[in-house]
N, C-alpha and C positions, 0 to 999 in steps of 0.2 A: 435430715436425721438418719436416713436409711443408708447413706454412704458415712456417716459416722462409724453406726453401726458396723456396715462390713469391712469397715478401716481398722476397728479392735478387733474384729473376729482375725480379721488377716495379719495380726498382730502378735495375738494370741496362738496363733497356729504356726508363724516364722519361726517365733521363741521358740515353743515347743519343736519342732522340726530341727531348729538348728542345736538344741539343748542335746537331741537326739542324737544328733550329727557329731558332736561333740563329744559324747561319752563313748561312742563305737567309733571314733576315731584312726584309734589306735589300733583296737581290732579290724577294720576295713583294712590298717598299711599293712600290718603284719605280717597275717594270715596269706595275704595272696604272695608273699616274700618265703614264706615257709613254703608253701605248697609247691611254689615253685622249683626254691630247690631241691626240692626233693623230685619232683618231674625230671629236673635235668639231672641228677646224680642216676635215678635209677633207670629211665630211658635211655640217656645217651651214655654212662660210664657200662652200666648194669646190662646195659639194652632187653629189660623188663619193660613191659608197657602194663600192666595192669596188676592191680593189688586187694589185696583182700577187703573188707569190712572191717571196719572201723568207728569205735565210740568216741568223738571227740569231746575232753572238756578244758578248756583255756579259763583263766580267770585274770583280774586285775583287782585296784585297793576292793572297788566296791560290786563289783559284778562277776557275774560267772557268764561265758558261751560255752553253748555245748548241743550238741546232736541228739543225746539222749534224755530218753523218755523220761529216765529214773532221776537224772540229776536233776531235770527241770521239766517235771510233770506239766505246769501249765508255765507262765511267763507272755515275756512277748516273741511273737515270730519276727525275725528281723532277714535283711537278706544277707547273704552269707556267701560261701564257695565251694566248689565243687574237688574235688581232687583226685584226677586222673578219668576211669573208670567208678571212683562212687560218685554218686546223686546226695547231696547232704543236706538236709532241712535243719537249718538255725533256729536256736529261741535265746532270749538273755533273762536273767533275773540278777535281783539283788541277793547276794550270799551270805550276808549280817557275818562272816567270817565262820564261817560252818560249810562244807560244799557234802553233798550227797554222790556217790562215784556209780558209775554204771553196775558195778557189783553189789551194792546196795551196802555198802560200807559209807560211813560218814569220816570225813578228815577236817582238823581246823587248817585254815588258809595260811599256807608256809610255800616257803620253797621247796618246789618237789617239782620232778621233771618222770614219767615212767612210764614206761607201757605193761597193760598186766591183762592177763584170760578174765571174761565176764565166765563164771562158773555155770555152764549151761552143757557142760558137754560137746561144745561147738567148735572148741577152739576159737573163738571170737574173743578178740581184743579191745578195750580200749584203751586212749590215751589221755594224757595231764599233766599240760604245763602251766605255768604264769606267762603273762605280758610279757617284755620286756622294762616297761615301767616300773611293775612288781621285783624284779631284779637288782635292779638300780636304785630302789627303795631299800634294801638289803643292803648293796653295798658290793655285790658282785660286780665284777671287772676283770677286762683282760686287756693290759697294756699294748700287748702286740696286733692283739683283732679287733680292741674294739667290741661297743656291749653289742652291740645288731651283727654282726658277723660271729659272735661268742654265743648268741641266744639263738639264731639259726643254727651253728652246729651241733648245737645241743639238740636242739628241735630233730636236727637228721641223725646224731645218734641212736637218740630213746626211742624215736619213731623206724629204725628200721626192726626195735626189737618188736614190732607189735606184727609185722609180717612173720615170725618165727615162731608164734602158740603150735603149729600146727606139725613142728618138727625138731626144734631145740626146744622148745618149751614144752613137747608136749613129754617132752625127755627128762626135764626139769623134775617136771610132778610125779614123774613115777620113779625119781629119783627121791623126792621129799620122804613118800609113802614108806620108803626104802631102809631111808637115812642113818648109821648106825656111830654117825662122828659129834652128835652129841653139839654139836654145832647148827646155827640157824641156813638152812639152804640160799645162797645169796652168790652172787660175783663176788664177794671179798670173802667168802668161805676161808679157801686154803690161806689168805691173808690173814685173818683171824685166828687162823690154825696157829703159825708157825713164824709171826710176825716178830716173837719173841725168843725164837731159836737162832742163835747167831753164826749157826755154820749152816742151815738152812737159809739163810738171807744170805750169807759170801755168797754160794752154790749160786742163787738166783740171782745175786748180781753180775756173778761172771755168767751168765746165760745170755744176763739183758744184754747185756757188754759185746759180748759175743755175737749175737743178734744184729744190733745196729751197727756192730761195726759192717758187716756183710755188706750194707746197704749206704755207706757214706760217699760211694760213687755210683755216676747211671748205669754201670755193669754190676751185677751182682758178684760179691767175693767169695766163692764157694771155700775156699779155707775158714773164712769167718764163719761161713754158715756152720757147715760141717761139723766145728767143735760146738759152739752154739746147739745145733742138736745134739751131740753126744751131750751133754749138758741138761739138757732137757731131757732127755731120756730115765740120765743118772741121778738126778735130780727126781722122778718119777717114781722110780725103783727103790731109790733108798728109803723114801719117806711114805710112800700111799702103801700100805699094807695095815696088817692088821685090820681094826676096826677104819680105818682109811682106805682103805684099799677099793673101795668104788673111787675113791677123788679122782685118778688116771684120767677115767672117761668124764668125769665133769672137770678137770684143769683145761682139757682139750677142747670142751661145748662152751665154759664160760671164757677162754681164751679166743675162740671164734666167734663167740659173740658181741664180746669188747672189743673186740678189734677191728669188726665189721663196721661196728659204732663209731668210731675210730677214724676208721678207714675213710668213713664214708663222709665225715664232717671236714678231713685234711683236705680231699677230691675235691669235694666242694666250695674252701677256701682257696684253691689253684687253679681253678676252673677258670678262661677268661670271661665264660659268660656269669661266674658265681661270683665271691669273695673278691677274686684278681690280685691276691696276694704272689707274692715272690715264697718259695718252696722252703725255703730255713726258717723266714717269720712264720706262716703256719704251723709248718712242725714246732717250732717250738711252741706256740699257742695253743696247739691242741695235746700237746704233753703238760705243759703248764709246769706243775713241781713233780712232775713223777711220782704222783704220792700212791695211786691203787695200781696194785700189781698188773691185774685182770687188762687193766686198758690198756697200760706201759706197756710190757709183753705183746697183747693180741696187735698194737698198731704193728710191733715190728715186725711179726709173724705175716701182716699182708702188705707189705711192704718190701718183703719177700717175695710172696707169691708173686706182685707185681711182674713184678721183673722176671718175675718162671713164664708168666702167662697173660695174658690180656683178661681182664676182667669178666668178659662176655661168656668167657670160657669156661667158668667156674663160679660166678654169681647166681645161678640159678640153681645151685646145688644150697645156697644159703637160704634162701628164703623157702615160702610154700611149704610140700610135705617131704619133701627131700633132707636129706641130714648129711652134707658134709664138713666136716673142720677141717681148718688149714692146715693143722699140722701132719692129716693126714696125705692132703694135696701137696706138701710138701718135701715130706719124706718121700710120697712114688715120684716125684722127678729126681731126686739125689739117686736111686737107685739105679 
């Protein structure tokens, strides 16, 4: 009777363990796949080794993971991963499709990918994305990458903006406080602006034009650049005035921010230890339809740089407290 006995208990505990094993499945593969590359972009392209704090919260259909207190006061502790330089204590709960954010904002359970400031004064960030399973629920796809190579560079986009509170972002908010265009503060700002002006969109299309062309061989074509900035410049001048006339320095912060984002998902997709794509499938994968200015622009803008400079050399002016944009890294080498 007593080996009966410990034959359901040990029965009842497999179930349960493997039930376990089962729902954190997906989060077990993931999470050390993101982490990852992002280790390898910012280590070995970046050669950063260590990053700030960070709130993580990941969800799927039925559960939320997440690092923070706020999102998931109590729960279960589960084991989890560590990433770089932080120390990160896991918990899971069930999210009935409501999730609670480190800022103590409440969101219903959608697609959304972002990194945003915990309002403490800290410049602390956290981040929120979905699974991949969550994705693919939706109906998101990318023919050329593939959804796990399209939901990592997503992941290394939005998560390089969470190292930036403390110097684009912190640029950001005293730009909001600012704000006199009447428009919501965002990367599609000047998009939103002027999406509808159609000699503002020629101007921007012969920019972008101008831009990529520079870059369609492994040497940089300073004739392409060259009008491409004059282009941007003119493009600048004509239209950021008036009640516009802050946009200048945010075209320039949300252009190196997108672009970073950008930058940093293509790298990773041609990496042979990341993606291991060939250089035309990525780019076109991580352009997609060309639809938001902000990231179309900023890829080409470091894609550019590239080719001025080795990454090493000016990736540390992106992240931390430091504040430089490309367009400024780029105009002092033309000079």
């Amino acid at each position: 009777m007593k080996n009966v006995l410990y034959l359901i208990l040990f029965l009842i505990f497999s179930i349960k363990t493997f039930g376990q094993q089962s729902e954190d499945s997906e989060f077990k593969r993931v999470i050390p796949q993101w982490f990852s590359a992002w280790s390898l972009v910012y280590t070995d392209i970046y050669k950063i080794d260590e990053i700030q704090p960070v709130q993580f919260v990941f969800f799927d259909d039925q559960y939320v993971y997440s690092t923070s207190l706020v999102t998931i006061p109590e729960g279960i502790s589960i084991k989890g991963f560590d990433l770089l330089n932080l120390k990160l204590n896991w918990k899971k709960a069930l999210h009935h499709n409501l999730i609670t954010l480190p800022d103590k904002t409440s969101v219903p359970v959608k697609i959304m990918s972002f990194a945003a400031e915990i309002p403490t004064g800290q410049h602390q960030a956290f981040f929120v994305m979905p699974l991949p399973s969550f994705w693919k629920k939706m109906g998101i796809e990318s023919k050329e990458l593939g959804l796990d190579n399209l939901t990592t560079g997503i992941f290394l986009h939005e998560f390089s903006h969470s190292q930036q509170m403390k110097n684009f972002g912190k640029k950001i908010t005293q730009f909001e406080k600012e704000n006199k265009s009447g428009v919501e503060v965002n990367d599609d700002m000047i998009q939103n602006i002027f999406s509808k002006n159609n000699i503002y969109v020629d101007l921007y299309q012969s920019e972008i034009d101008h831009l990529y062309n520079s870059v369609t061989g492994k040497e940089l074509d300073r004739k392409y650049l060259s009008k491409g900035i004059s282009l941007y410049n003119e493009r600048q001048k004509t239209y950021f005035k008036d009640q516009y006339q802050q946009l200048t320095e945010m075209d320039d912060i949300f252009l190196t921010m997108e672009g970073l984002g950008q930058y940093s998902m293509y790298r990773w997709l041609i990496h042979p230890q990341g993606g291991k794509l060939d250089e035309h499938t990525a780019l076109v994968g991580v352009r997609r339809n060309k639809k938001w200015w902000s990231q179309e622009e900023g890829l080409a803008l470091f894609l550019i740089l590239e080719r001025i400079k080795n990454p090493k050399f000016w990736a540390k002016g992106m992240f931390g407290s430091e504040m430089t944009t490309a367009i400024e890294l780029i105009k002092s080498k033309l000079q």
